[in-house]
C-alpha positions in Angstrom: 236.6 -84.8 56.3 235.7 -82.7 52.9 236.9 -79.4 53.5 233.9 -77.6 51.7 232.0 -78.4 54.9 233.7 -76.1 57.3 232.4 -72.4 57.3 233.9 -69.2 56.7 232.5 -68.0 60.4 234.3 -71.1 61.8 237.3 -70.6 59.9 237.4 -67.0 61.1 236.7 -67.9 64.6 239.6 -70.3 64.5 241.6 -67.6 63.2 240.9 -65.0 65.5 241.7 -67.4 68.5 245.1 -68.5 67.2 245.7 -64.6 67.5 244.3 -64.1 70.6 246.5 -66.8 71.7 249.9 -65.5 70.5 249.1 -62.0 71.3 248.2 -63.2 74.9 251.9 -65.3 74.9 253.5 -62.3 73.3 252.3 -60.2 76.1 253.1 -62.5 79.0 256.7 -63.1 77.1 257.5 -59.3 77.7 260.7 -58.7 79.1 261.7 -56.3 82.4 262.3 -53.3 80.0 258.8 -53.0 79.2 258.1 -52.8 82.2 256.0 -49.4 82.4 253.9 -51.2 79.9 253.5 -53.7 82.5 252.5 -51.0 84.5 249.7 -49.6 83.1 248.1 -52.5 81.4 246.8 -55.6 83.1 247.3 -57.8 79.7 244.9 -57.8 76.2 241.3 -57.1 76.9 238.8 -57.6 73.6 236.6 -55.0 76.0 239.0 -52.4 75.7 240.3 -52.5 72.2 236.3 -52.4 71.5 236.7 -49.0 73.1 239.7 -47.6 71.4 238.7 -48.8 68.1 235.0 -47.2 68.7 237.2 -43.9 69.0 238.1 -41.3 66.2 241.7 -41.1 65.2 242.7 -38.5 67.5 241.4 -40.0 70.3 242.9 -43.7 70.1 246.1 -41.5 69.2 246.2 -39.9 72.7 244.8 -43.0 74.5 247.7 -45.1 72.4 250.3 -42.7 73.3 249.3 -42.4 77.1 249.1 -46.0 77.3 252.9 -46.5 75.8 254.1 -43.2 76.9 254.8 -42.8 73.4 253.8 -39.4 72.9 254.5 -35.5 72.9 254.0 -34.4 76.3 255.9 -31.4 77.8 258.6 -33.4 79.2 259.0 -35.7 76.2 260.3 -32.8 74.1 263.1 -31.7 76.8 
């Protein structure tokens, strides 16, 4: 097969899936310390990263830090 037939779009598509793939295995791979990750988010959804990236900085900031509980609420400073 000549290799100036495949397409960019198909190339990126291929790409893209290989990710979704590892960041799917990656997620399921997680172990019990993570587990208020676990918690609060089912598993990767293309939906919701649509959503947070749609969002300014400060918002996917918040929604980030919520989500990981990586963030400065009250009773993360004490």
């Amino acid at each position: 097969m000549d290799d100036r037939n495949i397409s960019r779009q198909n190339i990126r598509r291929k790409i893209k899936s290989w990710m979704d793939n590892q960041h799917l295995a990656r997620w399921q791979g997680l172990s019990s310390t993570q587990r208020h990750a676990r918690e609060l988010i089912s598993g990767p959804s293309p939906a919701t990263k649509t959503r947070i990236l749609s969002c300014n900085k400060t918002k996917s900031k918040v929604v980030n830090g919520l989500l990981s509980e990586h963030n400065t609420l009250r009773r993360h400073l004490h």
